[in-house]
N, C-alpha and C positions, 0 to 999 in steps of 0.2 A: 562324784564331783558335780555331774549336772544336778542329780536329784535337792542339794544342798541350795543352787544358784536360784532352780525352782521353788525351792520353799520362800527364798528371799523374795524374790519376786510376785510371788503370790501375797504374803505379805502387805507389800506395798499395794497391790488392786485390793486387796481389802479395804485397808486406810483412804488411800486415794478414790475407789469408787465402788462402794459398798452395794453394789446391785445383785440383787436376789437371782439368782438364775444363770448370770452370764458366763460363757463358756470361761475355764479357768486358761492363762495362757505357757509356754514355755519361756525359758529365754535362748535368746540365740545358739548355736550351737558352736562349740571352739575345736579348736584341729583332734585335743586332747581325746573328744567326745566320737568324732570320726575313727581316731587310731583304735579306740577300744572295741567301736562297734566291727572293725572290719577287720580288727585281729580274734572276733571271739572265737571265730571254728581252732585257729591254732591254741586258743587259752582252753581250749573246752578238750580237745580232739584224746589229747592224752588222758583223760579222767574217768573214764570207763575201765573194767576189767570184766574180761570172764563173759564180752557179747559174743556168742557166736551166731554166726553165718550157716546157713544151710549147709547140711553138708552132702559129699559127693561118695559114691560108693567106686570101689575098687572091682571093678570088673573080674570073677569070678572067683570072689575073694568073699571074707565078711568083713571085711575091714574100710573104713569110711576115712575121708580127709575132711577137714573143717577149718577155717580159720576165726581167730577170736582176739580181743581185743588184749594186749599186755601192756608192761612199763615201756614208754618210748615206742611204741605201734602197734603191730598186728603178729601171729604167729601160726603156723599150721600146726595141727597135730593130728596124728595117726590114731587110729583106737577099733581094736580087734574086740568085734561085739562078742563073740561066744566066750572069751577070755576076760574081757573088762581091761585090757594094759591098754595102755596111751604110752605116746612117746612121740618127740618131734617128728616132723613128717621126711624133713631135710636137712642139711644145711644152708640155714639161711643167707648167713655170708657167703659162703662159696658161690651158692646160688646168684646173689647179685653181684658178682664180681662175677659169676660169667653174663651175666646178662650185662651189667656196663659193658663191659669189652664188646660183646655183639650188637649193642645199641647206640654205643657212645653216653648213657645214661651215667647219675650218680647214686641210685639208688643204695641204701642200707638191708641188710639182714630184715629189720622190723618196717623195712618203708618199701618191702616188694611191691612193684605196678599191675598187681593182683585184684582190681578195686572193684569193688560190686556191681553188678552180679554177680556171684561168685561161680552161676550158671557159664561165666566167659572164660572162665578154667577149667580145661578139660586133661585130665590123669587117665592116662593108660599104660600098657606093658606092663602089668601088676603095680604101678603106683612109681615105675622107672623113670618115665615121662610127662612132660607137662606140656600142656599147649596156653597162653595164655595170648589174648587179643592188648594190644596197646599204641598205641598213636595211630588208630585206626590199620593193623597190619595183623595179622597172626606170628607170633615167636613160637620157634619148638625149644624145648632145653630136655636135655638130656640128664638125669638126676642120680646115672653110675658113673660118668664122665665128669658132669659138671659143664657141661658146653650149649651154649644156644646161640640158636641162629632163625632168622629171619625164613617164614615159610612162603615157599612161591606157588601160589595160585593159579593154576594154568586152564584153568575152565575159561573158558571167552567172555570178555566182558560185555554185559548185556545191556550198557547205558544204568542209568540210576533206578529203574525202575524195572527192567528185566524182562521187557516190551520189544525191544531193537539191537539186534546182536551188534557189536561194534565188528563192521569187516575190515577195519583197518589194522587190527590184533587178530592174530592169528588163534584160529580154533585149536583145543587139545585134542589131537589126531592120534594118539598112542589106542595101537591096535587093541580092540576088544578080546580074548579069548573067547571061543567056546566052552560050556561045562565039558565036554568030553575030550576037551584040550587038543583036540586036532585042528581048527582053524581058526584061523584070525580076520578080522571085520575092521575096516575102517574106513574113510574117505579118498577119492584121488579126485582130481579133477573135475572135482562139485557132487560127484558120483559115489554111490555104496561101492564096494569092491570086498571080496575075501582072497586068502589063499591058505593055502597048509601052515600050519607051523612049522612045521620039517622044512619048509622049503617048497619053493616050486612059482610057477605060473600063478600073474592076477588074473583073478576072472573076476570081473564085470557083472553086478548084480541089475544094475539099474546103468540104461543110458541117456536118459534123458536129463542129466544134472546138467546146468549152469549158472553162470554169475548169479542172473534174476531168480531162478530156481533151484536151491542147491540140496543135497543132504547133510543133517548134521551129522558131523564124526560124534558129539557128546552124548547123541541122545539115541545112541545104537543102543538095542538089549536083544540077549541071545534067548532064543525059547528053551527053556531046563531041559530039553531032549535033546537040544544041541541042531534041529532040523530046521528052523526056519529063525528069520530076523525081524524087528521090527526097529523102526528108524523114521528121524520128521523131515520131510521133505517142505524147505522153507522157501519162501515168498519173500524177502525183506522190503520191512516197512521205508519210510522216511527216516532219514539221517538227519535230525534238527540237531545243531549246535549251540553250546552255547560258549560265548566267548567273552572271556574277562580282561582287565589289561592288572596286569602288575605293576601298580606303581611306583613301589618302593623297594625291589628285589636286591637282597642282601651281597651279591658280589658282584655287579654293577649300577652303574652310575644310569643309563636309560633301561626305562621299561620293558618290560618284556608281553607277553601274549596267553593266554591259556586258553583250551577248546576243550570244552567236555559236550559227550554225547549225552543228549538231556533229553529224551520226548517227554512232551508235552499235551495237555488234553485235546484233543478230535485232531492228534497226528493219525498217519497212517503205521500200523506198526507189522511186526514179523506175523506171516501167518503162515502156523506150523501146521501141517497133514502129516498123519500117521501111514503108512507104509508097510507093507507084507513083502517076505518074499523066501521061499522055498529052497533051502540049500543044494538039495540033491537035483533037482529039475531046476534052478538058475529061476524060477517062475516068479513071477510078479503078482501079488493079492492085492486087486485096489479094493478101499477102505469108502465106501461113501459116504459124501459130507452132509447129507440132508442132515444130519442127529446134530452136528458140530459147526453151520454155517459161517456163524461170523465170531471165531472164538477171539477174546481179548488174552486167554492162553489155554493152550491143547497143552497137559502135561502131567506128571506124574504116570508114565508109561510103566505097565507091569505085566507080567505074566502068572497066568493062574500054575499051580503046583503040574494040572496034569497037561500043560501045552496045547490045552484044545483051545484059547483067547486070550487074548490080549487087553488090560484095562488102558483106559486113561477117561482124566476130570477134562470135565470141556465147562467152562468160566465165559457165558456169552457178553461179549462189549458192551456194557449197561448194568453187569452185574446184576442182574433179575432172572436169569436161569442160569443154575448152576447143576451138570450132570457128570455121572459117573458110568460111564459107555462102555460094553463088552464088545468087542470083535472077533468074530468068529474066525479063528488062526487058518482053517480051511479055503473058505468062500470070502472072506472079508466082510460078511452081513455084520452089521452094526445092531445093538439093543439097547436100551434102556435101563443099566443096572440098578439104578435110583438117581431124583432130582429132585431140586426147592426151584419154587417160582416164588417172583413177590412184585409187590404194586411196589416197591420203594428199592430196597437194595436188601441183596443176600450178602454176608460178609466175609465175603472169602480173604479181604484182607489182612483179618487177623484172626480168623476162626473160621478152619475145616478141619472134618478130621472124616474119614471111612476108615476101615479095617475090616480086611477079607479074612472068616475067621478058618483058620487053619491053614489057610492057604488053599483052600479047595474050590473056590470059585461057588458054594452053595449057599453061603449067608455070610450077610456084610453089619455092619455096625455101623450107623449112618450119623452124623451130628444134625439138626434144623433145631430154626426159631420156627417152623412151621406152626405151632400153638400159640405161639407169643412170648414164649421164655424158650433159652437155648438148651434142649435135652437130646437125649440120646435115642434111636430105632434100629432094632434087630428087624431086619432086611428079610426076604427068603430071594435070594442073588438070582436064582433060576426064571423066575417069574415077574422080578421086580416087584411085588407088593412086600408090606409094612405088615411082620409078622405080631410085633409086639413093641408100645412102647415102651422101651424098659424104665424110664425116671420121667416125671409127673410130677405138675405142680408147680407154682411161684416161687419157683428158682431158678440161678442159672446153673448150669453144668459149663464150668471153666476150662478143663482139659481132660484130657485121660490117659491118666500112667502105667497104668499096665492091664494087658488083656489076657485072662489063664483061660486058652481054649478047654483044655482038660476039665477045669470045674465050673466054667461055663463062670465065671465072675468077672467083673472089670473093678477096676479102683479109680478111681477117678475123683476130681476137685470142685467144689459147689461153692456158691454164697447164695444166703437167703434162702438158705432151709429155716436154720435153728431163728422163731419167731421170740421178739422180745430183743434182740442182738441189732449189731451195726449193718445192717445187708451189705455190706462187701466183703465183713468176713468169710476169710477162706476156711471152706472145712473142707475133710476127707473121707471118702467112705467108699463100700463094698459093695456091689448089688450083683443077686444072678441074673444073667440074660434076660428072665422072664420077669423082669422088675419087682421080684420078691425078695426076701433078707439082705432091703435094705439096712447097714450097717454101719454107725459111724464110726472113723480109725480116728478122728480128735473129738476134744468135747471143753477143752478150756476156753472160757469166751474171749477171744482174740485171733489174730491173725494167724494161720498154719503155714508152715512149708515141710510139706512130706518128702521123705526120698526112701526108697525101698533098697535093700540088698539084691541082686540079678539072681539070689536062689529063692528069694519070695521068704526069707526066714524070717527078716528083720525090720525093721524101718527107723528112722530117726522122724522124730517130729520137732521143729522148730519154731518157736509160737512166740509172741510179743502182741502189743498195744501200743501209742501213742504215749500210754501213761503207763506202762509196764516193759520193763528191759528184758531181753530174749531168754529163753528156757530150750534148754535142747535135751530132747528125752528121747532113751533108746527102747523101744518096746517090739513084742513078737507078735510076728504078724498073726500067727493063729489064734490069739485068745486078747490079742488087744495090750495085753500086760506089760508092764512097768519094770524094764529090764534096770535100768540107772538113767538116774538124772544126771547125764553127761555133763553140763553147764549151767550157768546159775550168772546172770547180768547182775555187776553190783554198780551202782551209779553214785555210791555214798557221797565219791568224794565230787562228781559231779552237784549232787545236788546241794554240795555246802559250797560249792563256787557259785550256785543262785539260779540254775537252772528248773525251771517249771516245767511241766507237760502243758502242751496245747489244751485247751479247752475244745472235747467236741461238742458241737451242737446240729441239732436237725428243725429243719420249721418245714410249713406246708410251703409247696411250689406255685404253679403260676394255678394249680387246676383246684388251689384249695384243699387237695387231696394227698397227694405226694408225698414224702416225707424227702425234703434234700436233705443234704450230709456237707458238714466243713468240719472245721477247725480256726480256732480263733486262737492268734499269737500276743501275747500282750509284753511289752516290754518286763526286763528284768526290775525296775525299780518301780512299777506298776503303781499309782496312785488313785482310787479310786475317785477320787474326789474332784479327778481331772478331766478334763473335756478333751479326746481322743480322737483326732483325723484317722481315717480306715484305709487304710491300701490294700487291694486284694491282689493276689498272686494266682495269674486266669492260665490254665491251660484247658481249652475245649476239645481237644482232637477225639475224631469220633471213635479210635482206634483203639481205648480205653479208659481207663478212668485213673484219676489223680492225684484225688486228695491222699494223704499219707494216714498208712491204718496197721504201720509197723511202728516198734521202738527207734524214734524220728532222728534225733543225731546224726547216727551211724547205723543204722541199719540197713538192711539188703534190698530194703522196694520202699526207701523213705527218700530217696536221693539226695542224701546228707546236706551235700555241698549247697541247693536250693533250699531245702527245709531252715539249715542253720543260717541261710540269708534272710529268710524271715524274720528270725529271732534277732538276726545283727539289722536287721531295718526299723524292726518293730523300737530296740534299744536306739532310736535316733528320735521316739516320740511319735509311734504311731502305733495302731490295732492293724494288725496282718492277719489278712484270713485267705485259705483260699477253702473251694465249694466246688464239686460235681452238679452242675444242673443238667437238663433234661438235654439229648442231644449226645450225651456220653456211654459209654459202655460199660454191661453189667450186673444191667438192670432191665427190665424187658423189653422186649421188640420196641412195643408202642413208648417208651421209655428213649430206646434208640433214634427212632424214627425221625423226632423232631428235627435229627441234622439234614433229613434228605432232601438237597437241593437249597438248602436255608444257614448255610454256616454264616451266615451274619447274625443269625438267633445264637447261637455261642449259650443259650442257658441262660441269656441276660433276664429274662422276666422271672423266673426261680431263683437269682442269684440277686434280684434287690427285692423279693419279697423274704430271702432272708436276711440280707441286712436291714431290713425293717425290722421284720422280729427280732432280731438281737438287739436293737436301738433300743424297742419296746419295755425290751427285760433290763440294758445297761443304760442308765445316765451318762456313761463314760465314753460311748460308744456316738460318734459325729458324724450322723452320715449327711450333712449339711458339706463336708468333705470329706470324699468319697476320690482317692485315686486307683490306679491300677495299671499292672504292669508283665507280661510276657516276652517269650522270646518262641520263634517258629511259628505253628498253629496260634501260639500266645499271645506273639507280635501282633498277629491278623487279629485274632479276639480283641486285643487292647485298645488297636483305631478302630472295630467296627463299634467297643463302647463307648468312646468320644464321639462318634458319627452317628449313630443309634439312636443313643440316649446319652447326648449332651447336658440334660439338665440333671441328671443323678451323677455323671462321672465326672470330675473336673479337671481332671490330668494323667496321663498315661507316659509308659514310657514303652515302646516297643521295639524287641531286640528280633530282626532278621526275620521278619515277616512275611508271610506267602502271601500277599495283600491281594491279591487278585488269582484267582484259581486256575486260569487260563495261564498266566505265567510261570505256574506252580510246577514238580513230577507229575506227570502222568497216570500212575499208579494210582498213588493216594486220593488224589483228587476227584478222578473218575469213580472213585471209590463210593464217595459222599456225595457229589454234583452231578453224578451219570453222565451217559452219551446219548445221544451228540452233544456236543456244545449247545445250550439255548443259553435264554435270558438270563433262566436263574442264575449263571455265573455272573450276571453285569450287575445283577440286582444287590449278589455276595462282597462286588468290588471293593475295594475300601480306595481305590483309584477314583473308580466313578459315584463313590458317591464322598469324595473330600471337599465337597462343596458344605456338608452338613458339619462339619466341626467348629465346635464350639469350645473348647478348653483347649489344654496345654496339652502340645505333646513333643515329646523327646523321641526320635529316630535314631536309631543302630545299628551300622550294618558293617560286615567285614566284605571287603573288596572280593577276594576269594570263599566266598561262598559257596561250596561245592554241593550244599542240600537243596539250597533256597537260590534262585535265580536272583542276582541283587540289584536285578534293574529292575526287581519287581519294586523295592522299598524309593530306587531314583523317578519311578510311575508317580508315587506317591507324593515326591517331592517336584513332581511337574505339575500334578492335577492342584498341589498345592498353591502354586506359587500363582498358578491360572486364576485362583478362587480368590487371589490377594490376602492367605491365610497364615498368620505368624506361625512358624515349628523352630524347633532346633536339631539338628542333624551332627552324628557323627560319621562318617565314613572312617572306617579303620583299617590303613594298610596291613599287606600280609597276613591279615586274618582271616578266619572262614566264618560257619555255621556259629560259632559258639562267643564269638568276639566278643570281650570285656565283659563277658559271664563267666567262662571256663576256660578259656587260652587266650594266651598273651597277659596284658596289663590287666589284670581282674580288678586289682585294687582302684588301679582308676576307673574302671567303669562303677563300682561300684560308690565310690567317690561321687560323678557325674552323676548317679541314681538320688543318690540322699540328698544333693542340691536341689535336685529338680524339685522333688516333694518338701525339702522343706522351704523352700521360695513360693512353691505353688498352693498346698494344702498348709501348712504351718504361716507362710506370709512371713516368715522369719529371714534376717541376713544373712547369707553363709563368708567364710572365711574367703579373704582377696588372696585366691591363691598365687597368682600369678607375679603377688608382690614379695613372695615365701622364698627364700633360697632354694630351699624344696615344696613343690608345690603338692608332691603325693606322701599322702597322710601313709606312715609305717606303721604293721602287722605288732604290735611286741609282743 
């Protein structure tokens, strides 16, 4: 319909004004043109078959669960790898007919609230049970029954960030056992205490507990002999609140109030000490803190196999030493089992990893960027030196799945080995200790997801592209081999409803050197001949990386529901791209680094020298308008490009923005901006610096924000109004983090999104909605 209006129109500036060169233009857009673009994820969703999802293995079984794409939804299926049978994994209906009942949900057999990661469904009791996370809660259901129910969480809640134990929630005090089952460990009156199992008299381990000073009950561990305890003796930080008003609460008429425990950057938070103490003599081991001064967290308490020490990681406030500390279970002397220092940040926030191998407390498996790319170090634990790096080289090492002390191998996840390829592809491979036969377990050029059988026989490999639909292959782990090609993505019928793959491209970054990485969306009716406004779709957080390098629809790390917004924005007449620039994770140190203390750089100088380059290669491509739009970390990247670099971006729209870091969690923030508080947070502002805007921007925020502080985004709209600076604001009752993106009225926010851009970058009329009987454009 539009593409036809367009031809006419073009047409006419031919006749009418025959100039060489000028950009070609659109015509306005009608309600018709909105309904199609913002029903396409429903027109598209059904036309996949046969994508599957990573799959999960069955705990002491050889049998895997998977879900894959069918007629009318999704479907699990069971498949016993030494035999090759498949068969459903459940009953589906039954299934969501107990999940309705325990939810109050409408769910169907093919539309279970199952939704990817498929990592957030966990099968156990031979494949009896399911655990699956939805509306932010954990459900258990029971798969011989048919029964589910909502699971309660009784660990204490630790504020957002897991910094400041909330004391107003009572801690989980359920006695600890002993291994040798004779006594029990828990709290009384701020104080460690034990007593017999049988029965009998508390005796009083510790008496120095109070209010200000207390012991955790959660964080008791028994030493494997059964003779001494170790347990955190806590300090509580600052209780910062934060408080919302409910404006529009569904079963009255006046407002109501909400308090969440939130800290904040350079709060004072919980400071946890480790604690000894000797069962049979009642004796107390202090632990001294010179090794763990001013920890931002003491944790990961462990005991070595033979009871002679105690571990735990000690995370210093600054994030610039990170250590893994032995305590001598006798004397309490503290060492040094291994540590990273760094001029910038270590990142504990989203990558640690040690493993004590055997459990013997003799050699550790350590993770550092201490080279500059993230690999792996066999430890010798006794001594603390670095016996051997086991992987080398301009790569990262992503995770590590499994450790066989016995043959002395690990398996583990990499991108940017295989040279020639995307460097974010995922691949898998083998290495011994001594970082010899290296081994790859995938080799198809695209994306991997490995999962192994728990007897090390088997593995599935799941592997897709951007422009390749999923493959899931079941191969043995001894010889690599090609047991069946479990699944096979067909997209036929998708791609005869008009669906393209993204375009990837890479250009040099800001150093000349670099190589970025995007993806460029080009509408379905695609006209080359046409002059194209660019919107990019910015997520910087430094906690990973972005762009999409799965089969993007519906795949398991393409985050469908944003990906397929692309393509329904791109279809309203514009180029969507989005780019990992420098700043992001992945890639190496010095790669990372750029965000430290500078999250207002968001990658912007690598992210318009490649829409330059693509301008370069495309006629079609206008970066004369140039929008962009996030939500979270994205919001904040999206004002800091209008405040930035106003003369390249000309309109933003930002959903729920941490606009200022100091307002932001604690955690995260610290993470990137370090402690203490200085400058560079004022510098980051997008508060303090709304004096620099120059384009359009559209604000987003839901009243109930429970991620993002959402007086951070009414900052913005005070600093604003100071500056005498035009915006447009929505505030969104009853909504949270994800308002008019992924809960509540989607369609109108994305309604509100396409006006914005085509008023601002297109210069076009949108439809008088508000003169419409219905003003919100319907899904068909």
């Amino acid at each position: 319909m539009m593409k036809n209006r367009i031809t006419a129109v073009i047409a006419a500036m031919l006749l009418l004004a025959p100039l060489a060169g000028a950009p070609l233009a659109w015509a306005a857009p009608e309600v018709a043109d909105y309904e199609k673009a913002i029903g396409l994820r429903d027109a598209w969703s059904g036309l996949t078959r046969d994508i599957a999802e990573p799959a999960q293995w069955i705990e002491g079984t050889q049998t895997f669960v998977y879900r894959k794409s069918v007629e009318g939804g999704f479907q699990f299926i069971l498949m016993d790898a030494a035999t090759g049978q498949k068969r459903v994994a459940f009953d589906h209906e039954r299934l969501a007919a107990a999940f309705n009942t325990a939810a109050g949900t409408h769910f169907t057999g093919l539309t279970l609230p199952f939704t990817p990661p498929f990592s957030m469904t966990q099968f156990s009791d031979g494949g009896q049970k399911v655990a699956i996370r939805w509306d932010e809660a954990m459900w258990s259901c029971d798969l011989a029954t048919y029964v589910c129910q909502k699971s309660v969480d009784r660990r204490q809640d630790r504020g957002f960030s897991g910094v400041v134990r909330d004391l107003k929630s009572p801690a989980d005090n359920t006695p600890k056992p002993s291994p040798d089952g004779q006594w029990l460990a828990f709290a009384e009156d701020f104080n460690l205490v034990i007593r017999r199992k049988a029965g009998g008299e508390v005796i009083r381990l510790s008496t120095d507990g109070s209010e200000g000073l207390f012991y955790d009950p959660e964080s008791i561990q028994w030493s494997p002999d059964s003779q001494k305890i170790v347990a955190l003796r806590v300090q509580p930080g600052f209780r910062r609140e934060v408080v919302r008003v409910i404006s529009s609460p569904p079963d009255q008429v006046q407002p109501k109030v909400d308090v969440q425990l939130y800290p904040k950057p350079g709060d004072a938070i919980d400071i946890d000490r480790p604690v000894l103490f000797e069962v049979a003599t009642r004796r107390r081991i202090e632990i001294p803190t010179d090794l763990f001064p001013n920890p931002m967290a003491t944790d990961a308490l462990s005991w070595r196999k033979d009871s002679r020490g105690v571990r735990f990681a000690y995370d210093q406030r600054g994030h610039q030493l990170y250590r893994l500390i032995e305590a001598d279970a006798t004397t309490g002397q503290t060492r040094v089992v291994a540590e990273d220092r760094s001029d910038t940040f270590i990142n504990t926030y989203s990558r640690r990893y040690s493993y004590d191998v055997g459990g013997e407390g003799r050699e550790l498996i350590w993770m550092s960027e201490r080279d500059g790319w993230n690999h792996l170090y066999l430890y010798d634990a006794t001594t603390g030196k670095v016996k051997t790096q086991i992987t080398k080289g301009e790569y990262v090492v992503r995770q590590v799945l499994k450790v066989d002390d016995k043959a002395r191998q690990i398996y583990f996840a990499a991108n940017g080995m295989r040279k020639g390829e995307d460097p974010y592809f995922q691949h898998y491979y083998r290495v011994d200790f001594d970082g010899r036969n290296l081994t790859p377990l995938t080799t198809a050029p695209a994306y991997h997801d490995v999962s192994f059988s728990s007897d090390m026989q088997y593995y599935t490999d799941t592997w897709s592209r951007v422009d390749l639909p999923n493959v899931m292959e079941l191969r043995r782990v001894a010889d690599r081999s090609l047991v069946a090609t479990v699944e096979s993505g067909d997209i036929s019928r998708l791609t005869a409803a008009g669906f393209k793959p993204p375009e990837v491209f890479a250009a040099k970054g800001r150093d000349g050197k670099t190589d970025i990485w995007g993806v460029i969306v080009r509408p379905t009716d695609f006209d080359p001949n046409t002059k194209y406004p660019v919107i990019e779709n910015i997520y910087a957080g430094p906690h990973s990386s972005f762009v999409p390098k799965t089969f993007w629809p519906f795949g398991p790390h393409s985050s469908g529901d944003k990906v397929i917004g692309m393509q329904s924005l791109a279809n309203m007449g514009f180029i969507v791209v989005q780019i990992d620039g420098m700043g992001t994770q992945n890639r190496s140190k010095a790669f990372h680094d750029v965000a430290w203390k500078n999250l207002q750089d968001a990658g912007f100088p690598d992210r318009i020298a490649w829409h330059k380059a693509v301008a370069a290669k495309y006629g079609f491509y206008d970066i004369s308008r140039v929008g962009i739009y996030g939500g979270s970390a994205g919001g904040q990247n999206t004002l800091s490009a209008l405040e930035e670099y106003p003369d390249f971006y000309k309109a933003g729209v930002a959903y729920a923005g941490c606009f200022d870091n100091r307002m932001d969690k604690i955690g995260w923030n610290e993470a990137w901006m370090g402690w203490p508080v200085d400058d560079s947070y004022a510098r980051a502002s997008g508060v303090d610096n709304a004096h620099k805007l120059k384009g359009e921007v559209l604000l987003v925020v839901g009243e109930l924000d429970m991620n993002v502080d959402p007086a951070s985004t009414l900052q913005v709209v005070n600093a604003l109004i100071k500056s005498r600076k035009d915006f447009d604001l929505i505030v969104v009752p009853n909504e949270g983090h994800g308002a008019l993106r992924n809960t509540g009225d989607v369609n109108y926010g994305l309604r509100r999104q396409y006006d914005f851009f085509i008023r601002h970058l297109r210069g076009e009329a949108t439809p008088q909605w508000n003169a419409r009987p219905d003003s919100l454009p319907k899904a068909k």
